[in-house]
C-alpha positions in Angstrom: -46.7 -26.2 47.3 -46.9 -25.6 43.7 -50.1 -24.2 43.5 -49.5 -21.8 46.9 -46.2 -20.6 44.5 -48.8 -20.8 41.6 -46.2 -22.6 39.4 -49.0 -24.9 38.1 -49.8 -23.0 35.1 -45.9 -23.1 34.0 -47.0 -27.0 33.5 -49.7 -26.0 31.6 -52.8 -23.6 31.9 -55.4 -26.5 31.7 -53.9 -28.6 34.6 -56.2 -27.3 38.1 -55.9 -28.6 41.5 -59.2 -28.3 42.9 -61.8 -31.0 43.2 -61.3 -34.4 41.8 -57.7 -34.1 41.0 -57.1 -32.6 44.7 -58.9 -35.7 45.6 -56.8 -37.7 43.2 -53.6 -36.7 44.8 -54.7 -37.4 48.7 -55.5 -40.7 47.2 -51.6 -41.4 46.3 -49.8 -41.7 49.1 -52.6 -44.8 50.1 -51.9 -46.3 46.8 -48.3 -46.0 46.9 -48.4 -47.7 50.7 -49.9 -50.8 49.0 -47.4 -51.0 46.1 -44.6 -50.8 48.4 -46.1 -52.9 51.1 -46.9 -55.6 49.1 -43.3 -55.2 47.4 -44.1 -55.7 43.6 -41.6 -55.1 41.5 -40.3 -52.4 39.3 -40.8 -49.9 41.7 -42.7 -47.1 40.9 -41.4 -43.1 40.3 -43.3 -41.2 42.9 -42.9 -38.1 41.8 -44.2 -39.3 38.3 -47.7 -40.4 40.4 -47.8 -37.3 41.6 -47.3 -35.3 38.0 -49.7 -38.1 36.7 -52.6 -37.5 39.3 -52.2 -33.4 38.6 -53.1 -34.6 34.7 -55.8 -36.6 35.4 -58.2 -34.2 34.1 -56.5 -33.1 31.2 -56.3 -34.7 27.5 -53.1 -36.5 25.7 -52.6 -32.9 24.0 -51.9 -31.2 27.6 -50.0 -34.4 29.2 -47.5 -34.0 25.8 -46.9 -30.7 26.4 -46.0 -31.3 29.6 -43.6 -34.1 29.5 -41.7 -32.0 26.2 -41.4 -29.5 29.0 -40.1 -31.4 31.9 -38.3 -33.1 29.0 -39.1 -36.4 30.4 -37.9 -39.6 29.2 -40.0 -42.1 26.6 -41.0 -44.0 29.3 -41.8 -41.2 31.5 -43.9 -39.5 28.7 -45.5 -42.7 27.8 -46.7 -42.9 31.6 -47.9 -39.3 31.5 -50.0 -40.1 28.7 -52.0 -42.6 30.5 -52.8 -40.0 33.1 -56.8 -39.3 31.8 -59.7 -41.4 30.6 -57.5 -45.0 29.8 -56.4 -45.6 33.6 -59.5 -44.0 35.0 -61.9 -46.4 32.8 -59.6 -49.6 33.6 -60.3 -47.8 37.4 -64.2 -48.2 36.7 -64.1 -51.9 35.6 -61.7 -52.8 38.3 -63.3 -51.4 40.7 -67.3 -52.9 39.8 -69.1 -55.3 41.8 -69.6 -57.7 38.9 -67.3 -60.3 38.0 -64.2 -59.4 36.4 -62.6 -62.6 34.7 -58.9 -62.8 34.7 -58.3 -62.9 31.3 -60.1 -59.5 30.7 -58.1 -57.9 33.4 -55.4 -59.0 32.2 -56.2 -57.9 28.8 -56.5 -54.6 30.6 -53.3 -54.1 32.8 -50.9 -55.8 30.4 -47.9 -53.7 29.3 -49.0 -51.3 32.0 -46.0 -49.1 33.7 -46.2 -49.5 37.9 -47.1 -45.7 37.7 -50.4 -46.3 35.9 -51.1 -49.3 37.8 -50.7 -47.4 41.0 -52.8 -44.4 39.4 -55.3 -46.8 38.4 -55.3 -48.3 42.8 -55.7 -44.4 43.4 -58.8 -43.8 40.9 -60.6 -46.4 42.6 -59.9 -45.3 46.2 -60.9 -41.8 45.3 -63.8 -42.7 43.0 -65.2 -46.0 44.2 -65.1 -45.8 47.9 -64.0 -48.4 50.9 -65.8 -52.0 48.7 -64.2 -50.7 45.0 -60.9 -49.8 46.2 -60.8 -53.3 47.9 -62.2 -54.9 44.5 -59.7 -53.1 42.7 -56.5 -53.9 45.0 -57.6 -57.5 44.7 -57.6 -57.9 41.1 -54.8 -55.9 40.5 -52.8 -57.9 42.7 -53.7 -61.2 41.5 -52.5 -59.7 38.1 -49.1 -58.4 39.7 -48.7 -61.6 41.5 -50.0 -64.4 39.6 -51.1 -63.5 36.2 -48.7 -61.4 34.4 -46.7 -64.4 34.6 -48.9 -67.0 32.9 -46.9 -69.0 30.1 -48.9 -71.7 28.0 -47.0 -74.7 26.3 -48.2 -74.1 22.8 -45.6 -72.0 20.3 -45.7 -71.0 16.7 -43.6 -73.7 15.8 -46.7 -76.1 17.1 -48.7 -74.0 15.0 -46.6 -74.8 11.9 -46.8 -78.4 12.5 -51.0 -78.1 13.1 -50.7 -76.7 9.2 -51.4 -73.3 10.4 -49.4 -70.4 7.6 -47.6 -67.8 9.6 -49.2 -64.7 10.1 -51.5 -62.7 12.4 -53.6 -65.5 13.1 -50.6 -66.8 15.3 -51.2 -64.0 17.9 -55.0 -64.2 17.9 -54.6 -68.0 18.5 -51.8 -67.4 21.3 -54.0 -65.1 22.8 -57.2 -67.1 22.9 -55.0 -70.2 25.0 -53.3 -67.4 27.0 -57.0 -66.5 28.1 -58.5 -69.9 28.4 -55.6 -70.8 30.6 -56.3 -67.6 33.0 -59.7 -68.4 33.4 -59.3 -71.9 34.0 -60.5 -73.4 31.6 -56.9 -75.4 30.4 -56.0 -77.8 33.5 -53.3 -79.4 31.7 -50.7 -79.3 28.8 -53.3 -81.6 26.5 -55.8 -80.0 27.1 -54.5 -76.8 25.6 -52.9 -78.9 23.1 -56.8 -79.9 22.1 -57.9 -76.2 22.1 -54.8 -75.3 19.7 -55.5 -78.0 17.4 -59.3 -76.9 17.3 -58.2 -73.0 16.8 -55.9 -73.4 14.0 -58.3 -76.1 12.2 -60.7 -73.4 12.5 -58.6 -71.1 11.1 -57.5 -73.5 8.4 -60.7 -73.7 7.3 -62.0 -70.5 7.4 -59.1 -69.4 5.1 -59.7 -71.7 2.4 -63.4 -70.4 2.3 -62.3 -66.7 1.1 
């Protein structure tokens, strides 16, 4: 309807729909089904999807400019701005027939607004045909279901008492157990007790060679 009343280049005078991004946006009703059907929570803006699909092929520039003049919210902007190359490369890796370990996916999606996650379902379908957009639906959901919701035992405070000094080295250690435990590799609370004591004497002792 927009383009028949020619009111895309009000957006801006970059965004086309033709090729790919026609594509694109044919693709979002399919990946909107599966977010809905499989009920994962927030919901996702529909129409933002939609505006995000039309700027697919546009650069952070162009999706700016857009949201100042739809004068969207922060969290609406933010979303627009993942409408190009970040969604459609997390697409690509999703999407591969090689392995994909949970920790890197998750690595990936974290922090990710529904609408870019549901952008990223519609990349694949439109890109990576029938196999990808399986691959992709499969990892994303385990994230959505299972592993955006990983919690390990280990805190600062344990890191305090392992002699480890505040700092960014906390986050870096936190996110190496976080990982381990996605992949599997921490069965049980001692075990990633073990791997927290080996990080931070690791760290311990790489500080006191500087």
């Amino acid at each position: 309807l927009l383009t028949r009343l020619k009111l895309l280049r009000f957006l801006h005078p970059r965004i086309r729909y033709a090729g790919m991004t026609k594509r694109l946006v044919a693709s979002v009703p399919f990946a909107v089904a599966w977010w809905e059907e499989e009920r994962f929570a927030p919901s996702a803006d529909r129409p933002l999807i939609y505006l995000m699909a039309l700027l697919s092929d546009t650069g952070l520039s162009e999706a700016r400019s857009v949201a100042k003049r739809l004068q969207l919210s922060s969290a609406q902007s933010r979303a627009a701005e993942l409408a190009g190359q970040s969604t459609g490369r997390i697409s690509d890796i999703l999407s591969r027939r090689e392995s994909v370990s949970p920790s890197r996916a998750y690595r990936l999606l974290a922090d990710l607004p529904p609408e870019a996650l549901v952008l990223i379902a519609a990349k694949s379908r439109t890109w990576h045909g029938k196999e990808g957009w399986v691959r992709c639906r499969q990892r994303l959901t385990r994230y959505l279901k299972r592993d955006r919701f990983i919690k390990i035992v280990v805190g600062g405070k344990d890191l305090v008492d392992l002699g480890l000094k505040p700092g960014p080295v906390y986050k870096r250690v936190l996110d190496r157990l976080v990982d381990a435990k996605l992949d599997g590799a921490l069965p049980s609370e001692a075990a990633e007790r073990r791997m927290a004591a080996h990080l931070a004497h690791r760290a311990i002792a790489r500080s006191s060679r500087l």
